[in-house]
N, C-alpha and C positions, 0 to 999 in steps of 0.2 A: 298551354296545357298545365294544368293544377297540376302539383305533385302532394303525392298522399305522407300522410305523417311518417312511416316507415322510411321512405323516400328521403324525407326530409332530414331525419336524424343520421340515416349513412352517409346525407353527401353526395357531391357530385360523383365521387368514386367510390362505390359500396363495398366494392372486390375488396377494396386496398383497406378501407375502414373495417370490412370483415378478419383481413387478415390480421391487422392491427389491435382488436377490441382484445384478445387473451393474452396480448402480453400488455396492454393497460391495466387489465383486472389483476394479473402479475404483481406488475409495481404498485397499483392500489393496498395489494392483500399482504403482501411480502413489505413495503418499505414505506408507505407512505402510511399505513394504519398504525405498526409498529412506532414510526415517528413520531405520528399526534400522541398516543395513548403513554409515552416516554414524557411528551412535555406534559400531558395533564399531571400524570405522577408522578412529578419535579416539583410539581406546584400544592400536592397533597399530603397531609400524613398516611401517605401509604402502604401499607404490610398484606404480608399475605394472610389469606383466611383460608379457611375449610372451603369446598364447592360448595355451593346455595346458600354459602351464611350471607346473613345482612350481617353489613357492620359498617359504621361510622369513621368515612375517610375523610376531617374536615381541611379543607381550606386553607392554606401558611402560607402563601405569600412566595416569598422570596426565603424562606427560612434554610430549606433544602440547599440554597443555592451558597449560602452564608456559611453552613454547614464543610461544601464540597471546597469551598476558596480557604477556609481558614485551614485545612487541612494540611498538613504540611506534607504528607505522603502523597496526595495528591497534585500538588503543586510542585513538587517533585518529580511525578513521573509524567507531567507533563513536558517539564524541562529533559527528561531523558529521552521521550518520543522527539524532542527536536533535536539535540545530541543524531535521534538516528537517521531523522529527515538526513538533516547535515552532509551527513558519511553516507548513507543510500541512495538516494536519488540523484547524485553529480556521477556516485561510480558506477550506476545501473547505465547510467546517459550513455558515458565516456565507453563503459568498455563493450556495451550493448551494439551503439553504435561502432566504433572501432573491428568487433569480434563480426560484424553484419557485413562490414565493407572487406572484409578477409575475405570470408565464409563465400561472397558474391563474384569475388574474382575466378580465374579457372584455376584449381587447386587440385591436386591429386586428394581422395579420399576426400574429397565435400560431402559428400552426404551421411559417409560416417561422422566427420567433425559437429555436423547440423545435428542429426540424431544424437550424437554425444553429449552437447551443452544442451538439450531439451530434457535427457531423460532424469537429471534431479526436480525438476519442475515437475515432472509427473510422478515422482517417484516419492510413498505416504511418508510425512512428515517425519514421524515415529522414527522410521528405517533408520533417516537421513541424522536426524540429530543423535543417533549412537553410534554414526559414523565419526560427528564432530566431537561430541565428550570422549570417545579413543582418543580422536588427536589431541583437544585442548583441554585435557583435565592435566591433574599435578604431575603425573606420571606418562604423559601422552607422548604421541611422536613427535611433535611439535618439538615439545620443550627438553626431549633428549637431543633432538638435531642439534637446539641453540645452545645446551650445554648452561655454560655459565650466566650465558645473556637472555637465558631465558626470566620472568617478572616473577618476583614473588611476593603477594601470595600471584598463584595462576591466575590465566586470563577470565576464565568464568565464573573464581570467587574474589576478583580485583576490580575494589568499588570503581577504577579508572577506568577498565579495559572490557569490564563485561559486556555491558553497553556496543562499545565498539565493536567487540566479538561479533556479537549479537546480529548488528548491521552488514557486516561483512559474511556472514551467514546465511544473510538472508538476500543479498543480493548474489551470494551464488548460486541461492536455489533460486530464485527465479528468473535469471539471467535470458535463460533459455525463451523464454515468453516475448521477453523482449528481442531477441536479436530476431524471431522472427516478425514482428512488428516493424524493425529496419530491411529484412528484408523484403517482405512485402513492397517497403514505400522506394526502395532502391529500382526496384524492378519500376518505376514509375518515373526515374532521374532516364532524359533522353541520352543516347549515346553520343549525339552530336554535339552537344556541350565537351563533351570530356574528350573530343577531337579537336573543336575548335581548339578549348585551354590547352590541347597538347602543341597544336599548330600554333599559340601565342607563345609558347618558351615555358610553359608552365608542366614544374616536375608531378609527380605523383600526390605529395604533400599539398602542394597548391590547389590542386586540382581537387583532395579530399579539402580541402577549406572553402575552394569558391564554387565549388559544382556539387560536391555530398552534401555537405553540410547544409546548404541552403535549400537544397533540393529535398530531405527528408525535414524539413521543418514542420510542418504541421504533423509529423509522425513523434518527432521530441517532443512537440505538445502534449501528444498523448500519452507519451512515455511519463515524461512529469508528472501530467495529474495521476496516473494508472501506480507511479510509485508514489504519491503521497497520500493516496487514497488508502490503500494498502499497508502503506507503511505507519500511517496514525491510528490504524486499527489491527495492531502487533498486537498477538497475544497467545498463541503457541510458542512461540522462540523462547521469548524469555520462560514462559510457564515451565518449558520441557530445558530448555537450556542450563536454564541458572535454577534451578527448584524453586519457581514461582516471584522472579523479580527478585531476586539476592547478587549481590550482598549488602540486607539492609536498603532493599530497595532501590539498590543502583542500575538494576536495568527493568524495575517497574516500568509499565507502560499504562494509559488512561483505561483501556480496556480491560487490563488485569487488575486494575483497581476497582473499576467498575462491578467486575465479577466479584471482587473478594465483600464489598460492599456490599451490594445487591443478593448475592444469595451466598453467600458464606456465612456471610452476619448477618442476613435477614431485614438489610434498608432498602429495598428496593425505590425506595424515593431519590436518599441519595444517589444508588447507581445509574439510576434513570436522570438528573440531574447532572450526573459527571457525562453521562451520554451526548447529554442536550450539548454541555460544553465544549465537548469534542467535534461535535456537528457543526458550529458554529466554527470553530476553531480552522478546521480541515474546506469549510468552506470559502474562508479571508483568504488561506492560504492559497487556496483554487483561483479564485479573482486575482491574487497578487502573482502567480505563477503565469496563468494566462496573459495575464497584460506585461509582462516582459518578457515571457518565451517567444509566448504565439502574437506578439506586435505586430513581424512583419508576415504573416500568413496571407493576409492581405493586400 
C-alpha cells in the first residue's frame, strides 16, 4: 500500500511527530533563527536603522571578530565568567547533591526544608539581591558580624571578592533547582544496594560514595552542563549586584558586555560577535564536561 505525501512527512508515528512539530517550530523561532542572524551580524558592518530603511551592511570579514578579541574588557570578563564556572558549578554539585541525600532521608519537617531551599529560586530576582546588598555592602550584616576581619574595600566593590560574591550568590539562588534534580534521580538509586553496602560493613559515608554517588550520575551530568550553561550567560548578578560589572570590571560577564556593546553603544555586530564567542566557548566546555563527568554513564 502507497503511502500518500502527508503520510510520508509525519512518519511512521504521526501522533508523536504531531506532538513534536511546536516545539521544533519553538527552537526554530526562539534559538536557532536568533543564532544564524547573530553569526551573519558578526560577519557585517552592522547597525541599527529606522524600519523599512534600505541601508548598506557590507561584508568585513573577520573584522568584528578582531575588534571583540583585542578588547581588553572583553577578554576580561571572559576570564571572570570562568573565575565563576570555577566556584559555581563544583558547589552547586557538592551541596546540591549533599542537601538532596539529607532532604531524602526520613527527617522531621522535610517538606518544609524542600519548600525552603526552592523558594529563592522562584523568588524575582530584584527582591533577592536587596536582600544580598543589606548583607554585603560596607555597612551590611555580614561585615558587622566579622568586625575587624571583615575586607576592605567590601565584598561587592572588591576587585578580588566581587566575582566570588557574585558566584556564591548565585548558587544559592538556584540551589533549590537542583536539589530537586537529585532528588528526582535519588528516587531511582534501588534500596537494595544501600542494604547490601550496609550488609558489606559499609558506614553511611561509604555507602553515600559507592551507591549515591554513582547511582545519580547521569543527574550530575546534567547538573554540570545546566550550571555551565547558565552560569556563562550571568548577567543579572553582576548587572543588579555590583552596578553593572564593577569594580572596573571585575565581575563583568560576556553577556553584560555584549549588552553594553550591542545596545548601549550601538555595535550590535560587535555584540553579536562577543555572542558567537560565548556560543562556541560554552559549547568546548559542554563536550569537555561530558566526556569526564558523564564517561561512565555508560
Amino acid at each position: 500500500m502507497r503511502r500518500g505525501p502527508l503520510a510520508r512527512v509525519l512518519g511512521a508515528h504521526p501522533i508523536g511527530t504531531a506532538f513534536v512539530t511546536p516545539y521544533v517550530v519553538f527552537l526554530a523561532a526562539v534559538f536557532a533563527y536568533p543564532l544564524g542572524f547573530a553569526v551573519y551580524m558578526s560577519f557585517h558592518d552592522y547597525f541599527f536603522a529606522a524600519p523599512g530603511a534600505v541601508v548598506d551592511r557590507p561584508f568585513v570579514g573577520f573584522a568584528n571578530y578582531v575588534t571583540v578579541l583585542s578588547d581588553p574588557a572583553v577578554r576580561r570578563a571572559f576570564g571572570n565568567v570562568l573565575v565563576f564556572l570555577v566556584i559555581n558549578v563544583p558547589l552547586t554539585v557538592v551541596l546540591s547533591l549533599g542537601l538532596a541525600n539529607a532532604l531524602n532521608a526520613a527527617i522531621r519537617w522535610r517538606t518544609f526544608f524542600r519548600v525552603s531551599y526552592y523558594v529563592p529560586y522562584v523568588t524575582a530576582a530584584v527582591a533577592v539581591v536587596g536582600v544580598w546588598l543589606f548583607l554585603f555592602n560596607s555597612n551590611g550584616l555580614v561585615n558587622s558580624v566579622l568586625g575587624p576581619l571583615a575586607p576592605d574595600p567590601s565584598w561587592l566593590v572588591n576587585s578580588g571578592l566581587a566575582m566570588p560574591t557574585v558566584a556564591i550568590y548565585v548558587t544559592w539562588k538556584q540551589l533549590g533547582f537542583f536539589i530537586l534534580l537529585y532528588l528526582a534521580a535519588l528516587q531511582n538509586v534501588s534500596k537494595d544496594l544501600y542494604e547490601a553496602a550496609s550488609m558489606d560493613g559499609a558506614g553511611r559515608w561509604k555507602s553515600f560514595l559507592n551507591v549515591t554517588v554513582p547511582g545519580v550520575r547521569p543527574a550530575t551530568t546534567l547538573v554540570v552542563l545546566l550550571a555551565t550553561v547558565t552560569g556563562a550567560n550571568l548577567f543579572t548578578e553582576p548587572y543588579l549586584l555590583t552596578g553593572g560589572g564593577g569594580p572596573d570590571g571585575a565581575s563583568a560577564s560576556p553577556v553584560l558586555i555584549m549588552y553594553q556593546r550591542g545596545i548601549e553603544q550601538g555595535n550590535p555586530d560587535v555584540g553579536a560577535a562577543i555572542g558567537v564567542l560565548l556560543v562556541i566557548g560554552v559549547l568546548l566546555l559542554a563536550l569537555i564536561e561530558r566526556k569526564f563527568v558523564g564517561k561512565e554513564d555508560s
